[in-house]
C-alpha positions as CSV (number, residue, x, y, z in Angstrom):
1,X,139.0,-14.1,67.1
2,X,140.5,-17.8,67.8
3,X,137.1,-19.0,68.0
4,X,135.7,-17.3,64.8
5,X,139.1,-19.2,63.0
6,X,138.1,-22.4,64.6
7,X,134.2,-22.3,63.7
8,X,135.0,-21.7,60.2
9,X,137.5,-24.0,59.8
10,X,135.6,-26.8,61.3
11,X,132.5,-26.3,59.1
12,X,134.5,-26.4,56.1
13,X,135.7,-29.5,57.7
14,X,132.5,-31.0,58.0
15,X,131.7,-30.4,55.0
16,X,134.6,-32.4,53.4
17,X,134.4,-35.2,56.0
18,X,130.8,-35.9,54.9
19,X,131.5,-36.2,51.4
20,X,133.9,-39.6,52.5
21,X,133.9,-42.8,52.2
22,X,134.0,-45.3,55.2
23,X,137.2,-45.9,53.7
24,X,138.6,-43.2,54.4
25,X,137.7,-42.5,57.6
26,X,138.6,-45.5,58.4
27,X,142.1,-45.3,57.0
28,X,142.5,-41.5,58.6
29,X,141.3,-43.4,62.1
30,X,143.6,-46.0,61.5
31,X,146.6,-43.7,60.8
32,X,145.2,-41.2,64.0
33,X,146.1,-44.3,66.1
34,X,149.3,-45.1,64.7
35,X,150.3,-41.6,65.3
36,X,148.9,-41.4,69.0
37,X,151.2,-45.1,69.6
38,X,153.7,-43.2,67.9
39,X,153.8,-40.0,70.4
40,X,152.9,-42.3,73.4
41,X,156.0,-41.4,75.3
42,X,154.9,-37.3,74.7
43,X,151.2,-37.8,75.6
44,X,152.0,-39.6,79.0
45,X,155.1,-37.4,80.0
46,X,152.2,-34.5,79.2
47,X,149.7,-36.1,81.5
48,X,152.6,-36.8,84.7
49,X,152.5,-33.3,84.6
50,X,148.9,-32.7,84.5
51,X,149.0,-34.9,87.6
52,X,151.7,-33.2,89.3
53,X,149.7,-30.3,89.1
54,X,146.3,-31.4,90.0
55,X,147.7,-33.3,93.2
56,X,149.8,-30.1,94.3
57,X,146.2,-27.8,93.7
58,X,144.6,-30.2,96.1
59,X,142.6,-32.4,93.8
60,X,141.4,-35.2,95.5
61,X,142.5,-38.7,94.2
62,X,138.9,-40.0,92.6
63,X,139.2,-37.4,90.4
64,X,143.5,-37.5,90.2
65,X,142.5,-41.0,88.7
66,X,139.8,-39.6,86.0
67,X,142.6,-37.6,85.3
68,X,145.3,-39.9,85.0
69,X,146.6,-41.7,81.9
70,X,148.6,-44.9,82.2
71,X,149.7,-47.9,80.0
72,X,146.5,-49.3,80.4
73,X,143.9,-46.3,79.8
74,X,146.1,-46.1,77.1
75,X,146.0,-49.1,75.2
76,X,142.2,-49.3,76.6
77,X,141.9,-45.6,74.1
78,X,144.1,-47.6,71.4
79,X,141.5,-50.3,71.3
80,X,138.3,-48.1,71.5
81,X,139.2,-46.5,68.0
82,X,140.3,-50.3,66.3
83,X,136.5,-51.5,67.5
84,X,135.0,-47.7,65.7
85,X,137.0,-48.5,62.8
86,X,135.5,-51.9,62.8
87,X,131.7,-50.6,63.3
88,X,129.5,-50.0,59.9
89,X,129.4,-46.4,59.1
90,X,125.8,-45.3,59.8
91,X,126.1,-42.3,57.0
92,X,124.0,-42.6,54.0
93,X,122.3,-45.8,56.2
94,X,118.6,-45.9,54.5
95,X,116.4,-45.9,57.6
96,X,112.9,-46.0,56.1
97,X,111.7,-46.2,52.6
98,X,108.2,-45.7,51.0
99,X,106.3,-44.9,47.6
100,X,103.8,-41.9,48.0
101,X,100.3,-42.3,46.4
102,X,101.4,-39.9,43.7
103,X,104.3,-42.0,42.8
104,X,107.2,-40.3,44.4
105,X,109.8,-42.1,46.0
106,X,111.1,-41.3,49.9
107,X,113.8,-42.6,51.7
108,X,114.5,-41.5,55.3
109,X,118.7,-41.8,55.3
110,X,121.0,-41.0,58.1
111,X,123.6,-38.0,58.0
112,X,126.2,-36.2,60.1
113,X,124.8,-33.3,62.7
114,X,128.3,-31.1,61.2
115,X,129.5,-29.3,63.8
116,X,129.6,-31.2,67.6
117,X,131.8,-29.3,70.6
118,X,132.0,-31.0,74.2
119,X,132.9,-29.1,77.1
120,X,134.2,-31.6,79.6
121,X,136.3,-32.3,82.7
122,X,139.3,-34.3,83.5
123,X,139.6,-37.6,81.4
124,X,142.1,-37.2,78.7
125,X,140.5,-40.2,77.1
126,X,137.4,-37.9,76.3
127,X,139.5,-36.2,74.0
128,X,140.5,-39.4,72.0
129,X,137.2,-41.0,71.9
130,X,134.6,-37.6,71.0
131,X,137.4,-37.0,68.2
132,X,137.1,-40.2,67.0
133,X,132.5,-40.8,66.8
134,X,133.0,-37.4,65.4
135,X,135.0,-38.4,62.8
136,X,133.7,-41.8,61.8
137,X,129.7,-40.1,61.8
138,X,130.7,-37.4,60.0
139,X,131.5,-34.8,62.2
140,X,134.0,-32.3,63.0
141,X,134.2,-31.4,66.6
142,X,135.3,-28.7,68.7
143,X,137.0,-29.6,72.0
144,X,137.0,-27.7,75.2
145,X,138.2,-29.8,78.3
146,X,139.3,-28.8,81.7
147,X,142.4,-27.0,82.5
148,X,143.6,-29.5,84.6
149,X,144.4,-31.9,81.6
150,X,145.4,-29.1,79.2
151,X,148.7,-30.5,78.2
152,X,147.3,-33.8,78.1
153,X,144.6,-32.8,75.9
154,X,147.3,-30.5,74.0
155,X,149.9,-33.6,73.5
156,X,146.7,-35.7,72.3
157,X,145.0,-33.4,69.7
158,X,149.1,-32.5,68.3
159,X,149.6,-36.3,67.5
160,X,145.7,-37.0,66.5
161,X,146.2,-34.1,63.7
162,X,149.3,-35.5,62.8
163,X,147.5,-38.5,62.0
164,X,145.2,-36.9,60.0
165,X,148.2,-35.5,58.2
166,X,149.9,-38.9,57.4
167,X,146.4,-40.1,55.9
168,X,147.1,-37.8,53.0
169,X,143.4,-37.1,51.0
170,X,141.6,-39.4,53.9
171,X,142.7,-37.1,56.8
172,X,140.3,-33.6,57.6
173,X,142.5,-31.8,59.8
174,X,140.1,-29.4,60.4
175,X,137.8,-31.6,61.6
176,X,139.1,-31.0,65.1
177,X,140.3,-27.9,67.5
178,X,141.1,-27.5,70.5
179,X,140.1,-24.8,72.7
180,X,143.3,-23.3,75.5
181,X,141.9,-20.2,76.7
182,X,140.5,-22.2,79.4
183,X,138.3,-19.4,80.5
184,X,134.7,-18.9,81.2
185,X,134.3,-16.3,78.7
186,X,135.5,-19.4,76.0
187,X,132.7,-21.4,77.2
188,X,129.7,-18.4,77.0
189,X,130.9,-18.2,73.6
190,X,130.3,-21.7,72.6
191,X,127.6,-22.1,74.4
192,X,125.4,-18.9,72.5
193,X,127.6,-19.7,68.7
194,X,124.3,-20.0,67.2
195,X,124.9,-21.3,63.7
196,X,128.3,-21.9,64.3
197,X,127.7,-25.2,66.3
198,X,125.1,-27.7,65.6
199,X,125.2,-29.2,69.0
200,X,127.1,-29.1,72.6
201,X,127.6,-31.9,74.4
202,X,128.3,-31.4,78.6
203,X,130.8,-34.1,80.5
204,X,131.2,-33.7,83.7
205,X,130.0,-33.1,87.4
206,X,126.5,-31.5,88.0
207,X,127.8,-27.8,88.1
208,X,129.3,-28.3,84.5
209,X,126.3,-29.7,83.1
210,X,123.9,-27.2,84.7
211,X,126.0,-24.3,83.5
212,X,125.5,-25.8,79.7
213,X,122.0,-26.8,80.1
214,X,120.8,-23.1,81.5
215,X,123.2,-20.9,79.4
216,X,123.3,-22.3,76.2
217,X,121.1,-21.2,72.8
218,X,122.7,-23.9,70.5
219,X,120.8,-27.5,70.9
220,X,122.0,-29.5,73.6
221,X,122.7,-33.5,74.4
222,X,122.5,-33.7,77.9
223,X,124.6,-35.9,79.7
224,X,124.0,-36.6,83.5
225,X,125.5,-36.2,86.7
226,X,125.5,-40.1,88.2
227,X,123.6,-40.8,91.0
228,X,123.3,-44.2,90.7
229,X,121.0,-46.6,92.7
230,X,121.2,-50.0,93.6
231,X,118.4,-52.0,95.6
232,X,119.1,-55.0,97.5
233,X,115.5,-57.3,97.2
234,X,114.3,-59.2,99.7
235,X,114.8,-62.0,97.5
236,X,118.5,-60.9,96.9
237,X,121.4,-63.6,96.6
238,X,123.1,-61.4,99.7
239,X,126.5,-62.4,98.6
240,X,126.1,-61.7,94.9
241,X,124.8,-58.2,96.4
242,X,127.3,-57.2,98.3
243,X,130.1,-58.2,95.6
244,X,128.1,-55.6,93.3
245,X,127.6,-53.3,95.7
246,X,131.5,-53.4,96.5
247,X,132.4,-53.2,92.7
248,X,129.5,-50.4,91.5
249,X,131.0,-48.1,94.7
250,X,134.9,-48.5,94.6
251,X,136.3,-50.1,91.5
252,X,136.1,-46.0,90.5
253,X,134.1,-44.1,92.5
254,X,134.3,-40.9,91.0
255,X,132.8,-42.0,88.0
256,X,129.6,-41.1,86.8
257,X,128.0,-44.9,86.8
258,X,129.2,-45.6,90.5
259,X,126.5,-46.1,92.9
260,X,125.7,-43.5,95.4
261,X,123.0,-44.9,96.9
262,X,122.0,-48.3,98.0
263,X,118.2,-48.8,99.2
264,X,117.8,-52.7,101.0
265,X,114.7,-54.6,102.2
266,X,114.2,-54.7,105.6
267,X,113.8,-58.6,105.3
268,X,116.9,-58.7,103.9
269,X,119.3,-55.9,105.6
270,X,119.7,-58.3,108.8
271,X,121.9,-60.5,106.8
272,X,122.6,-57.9,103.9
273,X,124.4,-55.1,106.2
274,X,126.9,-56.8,108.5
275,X,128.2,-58.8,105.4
276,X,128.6,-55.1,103.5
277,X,130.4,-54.0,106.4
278,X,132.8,-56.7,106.1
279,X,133.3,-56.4,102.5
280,X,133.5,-52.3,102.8
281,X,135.6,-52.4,106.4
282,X,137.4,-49.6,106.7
283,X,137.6,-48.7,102.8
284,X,133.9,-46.8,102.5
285,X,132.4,-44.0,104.8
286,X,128.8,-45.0,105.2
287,X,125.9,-42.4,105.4
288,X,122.7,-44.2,106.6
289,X,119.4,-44.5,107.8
290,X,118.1,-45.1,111.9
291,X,117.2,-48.7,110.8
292,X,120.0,-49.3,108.6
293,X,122.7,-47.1,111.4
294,X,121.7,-49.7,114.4
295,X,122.6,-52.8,112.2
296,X,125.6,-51.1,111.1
297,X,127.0,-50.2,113.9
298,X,126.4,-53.6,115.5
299,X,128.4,-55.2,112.5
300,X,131.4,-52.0,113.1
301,X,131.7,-52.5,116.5
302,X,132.0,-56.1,116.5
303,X,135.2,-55.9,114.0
304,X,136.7,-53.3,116.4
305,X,136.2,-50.2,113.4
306,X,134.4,-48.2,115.2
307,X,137.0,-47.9,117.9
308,X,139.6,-47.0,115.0
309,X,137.8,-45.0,113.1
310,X,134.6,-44.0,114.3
311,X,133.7,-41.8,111.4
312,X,133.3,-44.8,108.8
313,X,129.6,-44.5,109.5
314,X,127.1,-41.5,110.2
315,X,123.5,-40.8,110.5
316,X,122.3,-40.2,107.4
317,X,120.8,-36.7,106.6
318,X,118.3,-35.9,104.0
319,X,120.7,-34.3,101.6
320,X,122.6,-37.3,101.6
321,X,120.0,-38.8,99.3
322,X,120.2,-38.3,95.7
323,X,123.7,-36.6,96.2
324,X,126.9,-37.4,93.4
325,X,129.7,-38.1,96.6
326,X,131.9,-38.7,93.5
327,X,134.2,-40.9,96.6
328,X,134.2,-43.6,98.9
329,X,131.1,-42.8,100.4
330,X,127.7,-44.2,100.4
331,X,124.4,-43.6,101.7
332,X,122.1,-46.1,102.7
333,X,118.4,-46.5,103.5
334,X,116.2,-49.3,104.3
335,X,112.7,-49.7,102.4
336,X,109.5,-51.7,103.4
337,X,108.5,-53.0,99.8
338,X,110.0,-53.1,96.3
339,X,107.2,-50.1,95.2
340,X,109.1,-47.6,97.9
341,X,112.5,-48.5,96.6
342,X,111.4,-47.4,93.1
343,X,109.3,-44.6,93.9
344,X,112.7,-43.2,96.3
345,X,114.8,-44.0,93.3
346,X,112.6,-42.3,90.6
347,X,112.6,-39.4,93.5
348,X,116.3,-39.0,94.2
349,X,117.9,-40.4,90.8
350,X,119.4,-38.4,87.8
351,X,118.2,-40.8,84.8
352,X,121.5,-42.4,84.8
353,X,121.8,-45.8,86.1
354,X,120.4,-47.8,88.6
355,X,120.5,-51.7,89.9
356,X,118.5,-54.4,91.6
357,X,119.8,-57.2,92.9
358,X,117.1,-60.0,93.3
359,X,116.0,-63.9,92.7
360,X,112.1,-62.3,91.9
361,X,112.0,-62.0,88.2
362,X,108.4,-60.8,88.6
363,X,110.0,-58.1,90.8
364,X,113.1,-57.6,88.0
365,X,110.8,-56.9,85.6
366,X,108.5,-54.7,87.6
367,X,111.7,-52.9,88.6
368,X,112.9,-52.6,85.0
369,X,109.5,-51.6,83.3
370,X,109.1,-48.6,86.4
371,X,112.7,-47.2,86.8
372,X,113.0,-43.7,85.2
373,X,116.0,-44.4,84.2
374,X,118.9,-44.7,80.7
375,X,119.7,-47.9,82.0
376,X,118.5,-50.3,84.4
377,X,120.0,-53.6,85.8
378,X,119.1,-56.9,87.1
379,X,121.7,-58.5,89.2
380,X,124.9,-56.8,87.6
381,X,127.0,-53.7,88.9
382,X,126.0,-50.1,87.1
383,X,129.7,-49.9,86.2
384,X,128.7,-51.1,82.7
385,X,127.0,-48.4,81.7
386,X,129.5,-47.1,79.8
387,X,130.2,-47.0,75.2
388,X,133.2,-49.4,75.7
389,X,131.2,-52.1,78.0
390,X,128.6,-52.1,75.2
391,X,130.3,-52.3,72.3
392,X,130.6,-49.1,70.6
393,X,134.3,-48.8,71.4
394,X,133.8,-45.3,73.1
395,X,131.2,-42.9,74.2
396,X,130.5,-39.3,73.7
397,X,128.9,-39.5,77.3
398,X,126.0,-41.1,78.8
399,X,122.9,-39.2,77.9
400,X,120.0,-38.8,80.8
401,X,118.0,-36.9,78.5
402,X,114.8,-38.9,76.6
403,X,115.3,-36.8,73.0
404,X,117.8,-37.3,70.3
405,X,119.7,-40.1,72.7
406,X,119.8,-41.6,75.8
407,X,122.1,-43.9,77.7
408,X,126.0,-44.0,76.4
409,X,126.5,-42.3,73.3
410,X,128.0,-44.1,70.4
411,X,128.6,-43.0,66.2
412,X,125.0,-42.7,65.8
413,X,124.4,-39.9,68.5
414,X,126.2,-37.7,66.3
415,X,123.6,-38.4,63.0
416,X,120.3,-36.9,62.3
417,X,118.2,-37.8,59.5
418,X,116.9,-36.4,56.2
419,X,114.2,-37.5,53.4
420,X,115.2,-37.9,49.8
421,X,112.4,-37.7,47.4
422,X,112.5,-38.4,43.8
423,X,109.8,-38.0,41.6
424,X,108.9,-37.4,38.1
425,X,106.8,-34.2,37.7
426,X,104.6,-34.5,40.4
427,X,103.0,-31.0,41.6
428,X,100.1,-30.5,44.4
């Protein structure tokens, strides 16, 4: 019956919360934070055990870091909800106006969806930021993360609704719950709430977001598993590349906008590879190609890696193509001409992200106006991709899909329209 309370609650809750004023969401947010700086002690002893946990289960330590909340995550969650305090609340925003031949008036205005739930893994941040787009568009929202970070995500939503509390008339506290169970059955039940939940949003790895995209009955914003491309041009600054290619695959490489996948000219990989192997040395397990493998292993054997660790780079099999290693692991394939690299990545991607690095800006064009993809670089690491980077001071997720919203999901991924019309009389 917990989930009955909780849908009930939370559309009475989005109800209220669409009735306020930017104001007051803003001073709610504002008081949310205070509370969260407040309880910081709490929320991070909550998480060290969340860790303990996940490290003594066997978790490897990519995804021990998604999981993990420090001073600096911390303060990074802090600042996401000043900048969506800061942003211009998109409810009531007029998005198109006209005056019908029969004199009526219509105006196209932006609202709150009302109900949002996100079932997602891991990052405790996730908890933080979906409450707080929710709240600022309008919405109430219904959380169901991971087990792993339960008492993370427990310590979290206790001091968020003590926010809410301080705010007095400002703060909806039932504009947020928090699912425990942390059992499948929870998440069928979400997932088929027909006219309980206006929309599910999936963040996670691809067998999360598959099981939400098959099973569920209530709309769906589908984010993406990342398998992220970057192509090295024949034209490529080779230096500049292999600094992006170092940064999209290891600054963290078990997120969703780390590359996977790097395709290289074969005019360029003579020079292009043996610097990689440098930069990579002993760090990243390389998966590639028979043209790409020789230069490779050249390059490995000259710095004496090979000898010490002779598994740092394999023959590439087919599988290893268009596959999320979600570690430090990389596969790698040489390409003849700039339309096989995009035809391979429009092949093997997931609609996420993907990179060129090149001096052609007739080919950086070309390769942005062809790429299937949310978002698509020239000459900068895919690590960007993400609602912080781009100013929305959090994300919902990064959307793959091309309806409703695509790419990282700020306030406005949680709005719809609807039409006003005022007249005075008219019939048909």
């Amino acid at each position: 019956m917990e989930l009955e309370t909780f849908y009930a609650d939370l559309r009475q809750g989005a109800a209220e919360l669409a009735l306020h004023t930017a104001s007051q969401k803003n001073h709610a947010l504002g008081c949310v934070s205070e509370s969260l700086k407040n309880n910081r002690e709490q929320i991070l002893s909550a998480n060290k055990r969340d860790v303990e946990k996940a490290r003594a289960g066997g978790m490897s330590e990519s995804l021990v870091e998604r999981l993990a909340l420090d001073e600096k995550k911390f303060n990074s969650i802090l600042q996401g909800i000043d900048v969506i305090i800061q942003q211009r609340d998109p409810i009531g925003e007029q998005i198109a106006g006209w005056s019908a031949p029969n004199g009526m008036q219509i105006r196209q205005v932006r609202v709150p969806l009302g109900v949002a739930a996100i079932i997602y893994e891991s990052r405790p941040n996730v908890t933080v930021d979906a409450f707080a787009l929710a709240y600022k568009s309008g919405n109430s929202i219904l959380l169901r993360g991971s087990s792993s970070a339960l008492e993370s995500n427990k310590a979290l939503v206790e001091a968020i609704l003590q926010g809410l509390r301080q705010a007095g008339g400002s703060g909806v506290t039932k504009a947020i719950r928090l699912c425990t169970s942390g059992t499948h059955e929870e998440v069928n039940r979400i997932l088929t709430a027909t006219g309980d939940i206006d929309v599910v949003l999936p963040r996670g790895g691809a067998n999360l977001i598959n099981t939400v995209v098959q099973n569920a009955r209530v709309p769906v914003i589908q984010t993406g598993a990342g398998v992220c491309h970057l192509y090295v041009d024949e034209s490529a600054d080779e230096q500049m590349a292999v600094s992006i290619a170092y940064n999209a695959k290891t600054q963290r490489p078990g997120a969703c906008n780390a590359i996977e996948t790097i395709l290289v000219s074969k005019k360029s990989a003579g020079n292009f590879l043996p610097l990689l192997a440098e930069k990579f040395g002993e760090e990243v397990r390389i998966h590639a190609d028979d043209f790409c493998h020789a230069v490779l292993e050249r390059a490995f054997k000259e710095s004496g890696i090979l000898n010490q660790k002779p598994q740092i780079l394999t023959l590439a099999k087919e599988e290893d193509f268009g596959f999320e290693f979600l570690d430090k692991e990389v596969a790698i394939k040489a390409v003849d001409t700039l339309d096989e690299a995009i035809d391979f990545i429009n092949t093997h991607n997931t609609r996420h992200s993907d990179a060129i690095i090149t001096n052609d800006r007739a080919h950086a064009r070309e390769f942005q106006s062809r790429v299937d993809a949310a978002c698509v670089y020239v000459n900068a690491s895919t690590r960007f991709t993400d609602g912080g980077e781009f100013g929305f001071g959090a994300e919902l997720g990064i959307s793959t899909q091309k309806l409703h919203a695509r790419g990282p999901m700020g306030i406005t991924a949680l709005t719809t329209t609807k039409f006003l019309i005022d007249g005075d009389g008219q019939t048909r």
